[in-house]
Every structure is written in C-alpha cells, then in structure tokens.
FITORBA-671266 format. One record per residue (C-alpha): x, y, z. Coordinates in steps of 0.001 Angstrom, whole numbers, plus 500000, padded with zeros to 6 digits. Layout:
# residues N
XYZ
...
***
This chain:
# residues 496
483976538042545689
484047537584541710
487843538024542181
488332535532544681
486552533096542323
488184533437539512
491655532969541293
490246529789542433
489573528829539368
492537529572537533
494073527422540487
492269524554539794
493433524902536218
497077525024537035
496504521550538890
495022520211535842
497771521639533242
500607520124536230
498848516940536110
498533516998532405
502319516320532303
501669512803532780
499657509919530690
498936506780532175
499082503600529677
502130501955528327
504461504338526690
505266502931523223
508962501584522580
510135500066518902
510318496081518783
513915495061518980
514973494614514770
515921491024513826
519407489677514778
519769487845511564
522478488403509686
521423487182506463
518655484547505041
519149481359505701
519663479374502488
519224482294500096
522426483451498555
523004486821499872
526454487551498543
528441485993494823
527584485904491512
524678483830489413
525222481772486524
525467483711482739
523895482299479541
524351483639476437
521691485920474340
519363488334476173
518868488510480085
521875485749480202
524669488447481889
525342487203485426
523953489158488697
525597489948491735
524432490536495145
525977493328497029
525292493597500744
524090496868502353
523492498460498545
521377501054498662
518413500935496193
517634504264493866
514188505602494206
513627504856490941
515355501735490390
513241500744487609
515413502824485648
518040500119486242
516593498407483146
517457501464480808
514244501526478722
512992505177478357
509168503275477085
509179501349481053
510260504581482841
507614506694481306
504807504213481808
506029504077485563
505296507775485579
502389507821483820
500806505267485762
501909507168489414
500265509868488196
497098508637486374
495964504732488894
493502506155491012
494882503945493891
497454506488494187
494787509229494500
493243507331497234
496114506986499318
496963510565498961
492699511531500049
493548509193502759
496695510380504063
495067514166503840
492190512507505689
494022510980508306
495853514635509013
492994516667509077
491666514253512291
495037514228513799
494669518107514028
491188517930514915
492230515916517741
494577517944518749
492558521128518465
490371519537521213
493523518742523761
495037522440523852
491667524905523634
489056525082525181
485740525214523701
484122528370523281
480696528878521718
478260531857521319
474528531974521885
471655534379521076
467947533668521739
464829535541521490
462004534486523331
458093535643523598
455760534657526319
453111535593528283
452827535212532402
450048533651534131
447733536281535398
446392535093538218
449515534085540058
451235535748543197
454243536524541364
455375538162538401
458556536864536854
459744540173534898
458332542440537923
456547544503536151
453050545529536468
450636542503535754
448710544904533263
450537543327530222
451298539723530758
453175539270527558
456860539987527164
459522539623525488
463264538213526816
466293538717524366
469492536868525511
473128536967524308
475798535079526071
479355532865525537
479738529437526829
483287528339527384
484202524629528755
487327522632528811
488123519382530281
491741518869532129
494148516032530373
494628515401534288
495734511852533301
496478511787530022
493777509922528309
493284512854525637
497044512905524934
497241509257524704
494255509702522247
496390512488520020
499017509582519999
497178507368518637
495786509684515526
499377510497515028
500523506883514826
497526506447512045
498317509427510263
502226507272509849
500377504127509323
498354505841506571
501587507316505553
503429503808504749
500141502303503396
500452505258500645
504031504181500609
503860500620499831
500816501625497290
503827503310495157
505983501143495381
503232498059494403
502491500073491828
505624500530490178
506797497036490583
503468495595489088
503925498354485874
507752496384485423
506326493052486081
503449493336483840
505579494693481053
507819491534481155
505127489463481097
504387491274477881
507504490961476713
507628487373477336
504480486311475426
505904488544472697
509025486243472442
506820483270472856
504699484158469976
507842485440467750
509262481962468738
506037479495467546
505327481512464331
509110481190463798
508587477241463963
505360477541462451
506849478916459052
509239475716459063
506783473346459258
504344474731456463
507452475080455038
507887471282455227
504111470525454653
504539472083451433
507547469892450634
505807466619451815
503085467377449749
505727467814447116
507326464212447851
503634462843448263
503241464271444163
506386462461442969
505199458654445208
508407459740447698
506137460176450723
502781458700451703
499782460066452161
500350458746455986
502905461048456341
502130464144454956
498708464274457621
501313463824460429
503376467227459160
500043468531458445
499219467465462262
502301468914463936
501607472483462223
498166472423463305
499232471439466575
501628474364466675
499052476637465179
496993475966468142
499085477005470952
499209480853469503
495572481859470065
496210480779474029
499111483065474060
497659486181471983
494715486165473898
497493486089477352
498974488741475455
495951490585475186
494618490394478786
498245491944479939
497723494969477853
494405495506478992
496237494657482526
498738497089481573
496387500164480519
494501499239483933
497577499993485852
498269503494483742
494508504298485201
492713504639481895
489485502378480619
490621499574477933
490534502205474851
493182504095476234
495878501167476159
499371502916475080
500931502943472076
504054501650473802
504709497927473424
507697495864474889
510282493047474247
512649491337475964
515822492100474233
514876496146474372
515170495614478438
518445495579480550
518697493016483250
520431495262486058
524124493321487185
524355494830490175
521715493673493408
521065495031496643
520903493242499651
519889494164502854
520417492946506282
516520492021508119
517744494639510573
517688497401507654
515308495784506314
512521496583508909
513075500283508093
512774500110504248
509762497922504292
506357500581504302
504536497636505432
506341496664508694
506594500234508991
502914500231508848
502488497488511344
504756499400514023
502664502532513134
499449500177514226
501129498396517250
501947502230518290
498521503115517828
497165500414519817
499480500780522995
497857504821523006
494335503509522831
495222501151526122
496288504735528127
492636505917526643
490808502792528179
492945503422531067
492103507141531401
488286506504530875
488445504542533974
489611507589536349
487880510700537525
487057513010534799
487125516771535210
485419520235534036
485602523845533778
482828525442532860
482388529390532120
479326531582530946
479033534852530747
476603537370528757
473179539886528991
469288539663529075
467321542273528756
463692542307527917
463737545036524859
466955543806522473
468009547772522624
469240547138526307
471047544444526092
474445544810527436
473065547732529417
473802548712532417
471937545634535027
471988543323532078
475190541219532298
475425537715534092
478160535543534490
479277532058536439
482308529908536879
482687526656537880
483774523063538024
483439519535538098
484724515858539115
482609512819537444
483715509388538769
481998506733537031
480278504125539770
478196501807538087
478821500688534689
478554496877535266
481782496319534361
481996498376530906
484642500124531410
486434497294532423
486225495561529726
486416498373527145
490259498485528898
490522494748528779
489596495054525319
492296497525524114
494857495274525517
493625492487523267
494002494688520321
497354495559521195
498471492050521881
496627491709518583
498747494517516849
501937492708517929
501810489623516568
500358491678513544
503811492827513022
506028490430514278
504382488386511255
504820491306508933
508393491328510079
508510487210509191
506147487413505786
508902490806504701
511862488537505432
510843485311503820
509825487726500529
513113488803500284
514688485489500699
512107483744498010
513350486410495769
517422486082496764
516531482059496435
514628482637492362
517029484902491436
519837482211491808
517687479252489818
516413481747487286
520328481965486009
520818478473486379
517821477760484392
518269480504481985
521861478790481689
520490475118480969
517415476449478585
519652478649476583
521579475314476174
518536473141475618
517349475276472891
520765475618471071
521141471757470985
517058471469470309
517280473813467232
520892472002465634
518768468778466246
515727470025464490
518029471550461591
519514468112461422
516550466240461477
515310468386458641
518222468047456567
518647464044456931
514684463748456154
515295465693452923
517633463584452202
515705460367453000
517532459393456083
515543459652458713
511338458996458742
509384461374459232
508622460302463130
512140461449463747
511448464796462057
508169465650464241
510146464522467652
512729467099466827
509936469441465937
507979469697469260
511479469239470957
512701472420469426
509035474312470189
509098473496473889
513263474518474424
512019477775472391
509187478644474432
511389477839477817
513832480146477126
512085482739476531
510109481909479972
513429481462481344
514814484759480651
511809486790481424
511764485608484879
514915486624485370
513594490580484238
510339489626486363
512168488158490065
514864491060489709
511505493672489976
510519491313492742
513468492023494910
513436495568494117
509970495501495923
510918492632498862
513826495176499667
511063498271500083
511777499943496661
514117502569497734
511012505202498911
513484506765501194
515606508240498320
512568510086496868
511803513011498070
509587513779500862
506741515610499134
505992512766496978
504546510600499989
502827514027501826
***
C-alpha cells in the first residue's frame, strides 16, 4: 500500500516538473536600437577650430572609436589619474553600489534556492500532560492509575510547490534582471564618478587661471596708481583722476575674493569626491596648461550607443524585470499546487523513540484555486501591466535623454573651439590695446578715461579665455561620459 503511494506521488511530481517547462507571461525581447545614423545637427565627423596657447589644438571626431576604460588618462596628467583612483577606491558611493550589487545576488540565489528544492525542515517536541480521569477513554492506553505522561516526538517535514505554470520562474527572472539593473546602476556610479573627479579638477584649474589672470592686471594698475599719484605730486594729474585709477584697482580687487572663495568650495568639492571629510583635501592642485586636451574623439552611432550607456542598460534591465513580474501576476491567478511529506517517531519515554512501533509517516497533495478575492487578483495582474507599460516608456526616454547628451556634448564641443578661437583673439588685441593705452597715457596722449576702458576691456578678454579654454577640458570629459565611459574595456571584476 505505502508503495503504491509513493509511486503516485512521484507521478504527480513528474506532471509538475513536465509542466514546469513552460511560464506563462510575456517572454522578454530587447527594444529594437535606434535607426539613426548620427545626431541631427551635432557635428559627428571633421575637425574644430584651433587657437593658439593652451587647450587651443583642434579636435576631431572619429566615428565608431572605441573609448579606453580609462580615458581620463587621455589628458596625460599623472596628479588627475591618481585622484581618479583614489577617489574609486575611497567615495563611499562606490561602496554602496558594490553592498548593493552583493545584495541584489544574494536574493537572486535565494530565489532560486526556493524554485529547485524543496523545503525540508526538522522538528522535535517534548510534551507533559495529564489525562482526564474520569473519562471512557484513555488516550496513551495505559492503565488510568497514572494519568500523567509524557509524549516525546521527532519528525521531518518536507513540502514543495510545482512551477506548474511558471510563476516562480518568471519570479527568478525578474531577480535576475535586478541583479543586471543593479549591475549598470554600479556601472554608471563609476563612470559619474570619474567624470565628476576630471570635471571638478578643471573647474579648479580654471579659477586658478582666473585668479593668476586678475592679480596679473591687478599689479598693473597699482602699478599705475602709484604713477598717478606720482603725476598728481608734480600738478600733471588731478586729484579727479588719480580716485578713478584708485577706483578701477579696487574694482578689480573685488572680483578675487568671489573667485577664491569658488576656488575654495571646489577643493572642498574635490576632497568630497576622493571620500575624505574637508581636512583631508590633497596636496595635489591643478592648472590648465599642466592638462592635455585629447585630439582625437569618439563617436558613436545611437545604435552602439544603447549598449555603452549603463543607464539605458539599466532601463532594459527594469523593462525586463517588469515583463517577469506580469507572468507572476499571471501565475497567481491559476491553480496552485502542493506536495507535502512527513515522516518521524513518538514514543512516550524519549529512550524509545525510533523503536520498533514508533515511526509514522504521510504523503500527500494539493490543488488551491482561488474563488473569491473580489477582484484582487485581477487587478494585482492589471497592475503589473501598468508597471511594465510604465518601464517602457522609462527607457525609451532613457534611450532619448542618452542621445540628446551626446549630441549637446558633439554640439559644445564645436562652439567651445570657436569660442576658444575668438577669445584667444579678443584677449591678444585687448592686452596690445591696454599696453597701448598705457603707453600713450604716459606719454600724455590719451586721458585717463581711455586708460580705464582698456583696463576692464583687457580684465574681461582675460578672464574669458581662460573660461573659454577650460570648457573645452570640461565638455571633452562630458562626452567621455555621454558616450558610456568605455566600462566595457575594464575588466569584469571591477563591476562584480
């Protein structure tokens, strides 16, 4: 009889594992990649404009370029490559994304631990009790002399549920598509990371230069306060005009603490970034002319570009994610089924059990079908659709916001030559006016009205080209980034 059973049984099973082989729910297929075959307006192929001095050499853009894994190193400055490293190692967002990725695996094989075993679990009780006297009949069967006893009980419960349609596979889907979602978000963490470390040293580097270029025409114009003063001595210059030159230094004077203290909040930016508290800022310190503005730029088709970008890749990773949990709301729907197994001893002194007499055991099995839920499960299916009509116009917007990044940084990189070419000559023709201006006031030519135009003339082309040419450093980073920052070159490990 207990053989017949158990055949029975392990028939039943072998209908479930057969049935297992299929999943109802949408089966998950890629979007279609963009047909595009380049970015509208934005120059995707030539040359920029050159200027002369630093950052002025002209960029070109090279279609289907591959990007290094550590293209920062493009700019061939040993202090920005080892702040990059530093800071990968040492921001604590980093650390997070890694706890989550680990997090994210250990469910995925939790859930999976629950689709291919069954669960087994072991039991021991001990009870004491005492039997009615006066009843008809006694429950242990032994003479009503004693009523107390004592019932010791070891046994093993074992129960699995059938995938019959799928709904727990469609659920191990779904916790593998997170665990690659989670994946790319640690991804584009890195690569955020390491763009904001270039971007922030430029800035740096750029309010260095500005600085360096005001106390530059600072020094002049004391210079020529101390020589109106001079002239004012000897009756060749009014009193009238040595407060304007005393004016137009202070004026100058008073644009530096704006830009120090600009200066100062991107260092403390900076040490941020390397994951240390404000004391630890580094020692290293950047300018503009110690960085190399890379000549060479990748550029890749919107087609590629959906593969390089972690968070598009991300996005498909959800949409995946979200067509699984549809099969799940699906699968909830139909009949759910059990197996069930116990088996064990009782004895009434603990030094018989699993003597002879003792053991017990039971099989069986079981089909729920839900009746009456007033409609919840309905809508709990209902609602997983939304969420993956939700997820898909998640990404196709991911896919539009990824594009229209790279093209904003195609279209900057193209005026930040142009403009770098038209400051660089501003400021050359700004600073032979001023020098002029100087010269024919010495010499009693011009007033002293000419003299302060061609002094705040020359301050503003000064402080544009530097502005100019460290957005050229700062927009090349940019495109680094738009284009995915070359992840896929690195090697596996660093993103497991």
């Amino acid at each position: 009889m207990g053989l017949s059973m158990s055949s029975r049984m392990v028939g039943v099973a072998a209908v479930a594992a057969v049935g297992a082989a299929c999943a109802v729910g949408p089966n998950f297929h890629r979007p279609a990649p963009p047909q595009d075959v380049d970015y509208g307006g934005a120059p995707a192929k030539g040359v920029t404009a050159s200027a002369p001095g630093t950052g002025g050499n002209a960029q070109q853009f090279i279609g289907g370029m591959d990007i290094p894994g550590q293209w920062w190193d493009l700019y061939q400055s040993p202090k920005l490559s080892a702040l990059i490293e530093q800071a990968l190692k040492g921001n604590p967002n980093i650390d997070a994304a890694h706890a989550a990725l680990r997090q994210a695996n250990d469910l995925y094989k939790a859930q999976r631990a629950t689709l291919f075993s069954p669960t087994v679990q072991g039991n021991f009780s001990a009870l004491r009790a005492k039997n009615p006297v006066e009843t008809l009949a006694n429950p242990t069967s032994l003479p009503q002399a004693n009523p107390y006893y004592n019932l010791f009980t070891a046994q093993l419960n074992l129960s699995y549920m059938p995938d019959v349609f799928g709904g727990s596979r469609r659920a191990l889907e779904a916790s593998r598509a997170q665990v690659e979602a989670t994946r790319f978000e640690l991804i584009a963490t890195y690569v955020t990371l390491s763009s904001n470390v270039v971007t922030t040293a430029v800035q740096e580097a750029s309010l260095r230069g500005q600085i360096a270029s005001t106390d530059r025409l600072l020094a002049l114009q004391r210079e020529l306060t101390d020589t109106v003063q001079r002239q004012q001595a000897i009756g060749t210059a009014s009193r009238a005009d040595l407060l304007q030159q005393q004016a137009a230094a202070a004026q100058t004077a008073a644009t530096l603490p704006p830009l120090q203290k600009q200066l100062g909040l991107t260092r403390d930016a900076l040490t941020a970034l390397l994951g240390r508290l404000p004391a630890g800022e580094p020692a290293e310190t950047f300018q503009l002319d110690e960085l190399t503005l890379p000549g060479e730029l990748p550029v890749s088709l919107p087609s590629k570009l959906i593969e390089q970008r972690p968070d598009v890749r991300q996005a498909e990773q959800n949409l995946h994610s979200a067509s699984a949990q549809v099969g799940v709301a699906l699968a909830d729907m139909l009949p759910q089924f059990a197996i069930t197994a116990d088996t064990g001893s009782a004895a009434l002194e603990i030094g018989k059990l699993f003597g002879p007499y003792t053991g017990f055991w039971s099989l069986g099995a079981s089909l729920t079908q839900t009746l009456f839920d007033a409609g919840a499960l309905i809508y709990r299916h209902r609602a997983a659709e939304d969420a993956l009509d939700e997820a898909a116009a998640q990404y196709r917007a991911t896919v539009i916001l990824a594009c229209q990044n790279v093209a904003d940084a195609l279209r900057a990189l193209q005026a930040d030559a142009d403009e770098l070419k038209a400051n660089a000559e501003a400021a050359r023709a700004a600073k032979a006016s001023f020098e002029l201006s100087r010269q024919q006031y010495l010499n009693g030519s011009v007033s002293l009205v000419v003299l302060l135009n061609a002094e705040q003339t020359y301050q503003q082309a000064e402080i544009a080209h530097v502005q100019a040419q460290a957005n050229r450093y700062s927009d090349t980073a940019g495109l680094f980034q738009a284009l995915g920052g070359g992840w896929w070159n690195l090697p596996e490990a660093t993103f497991r």
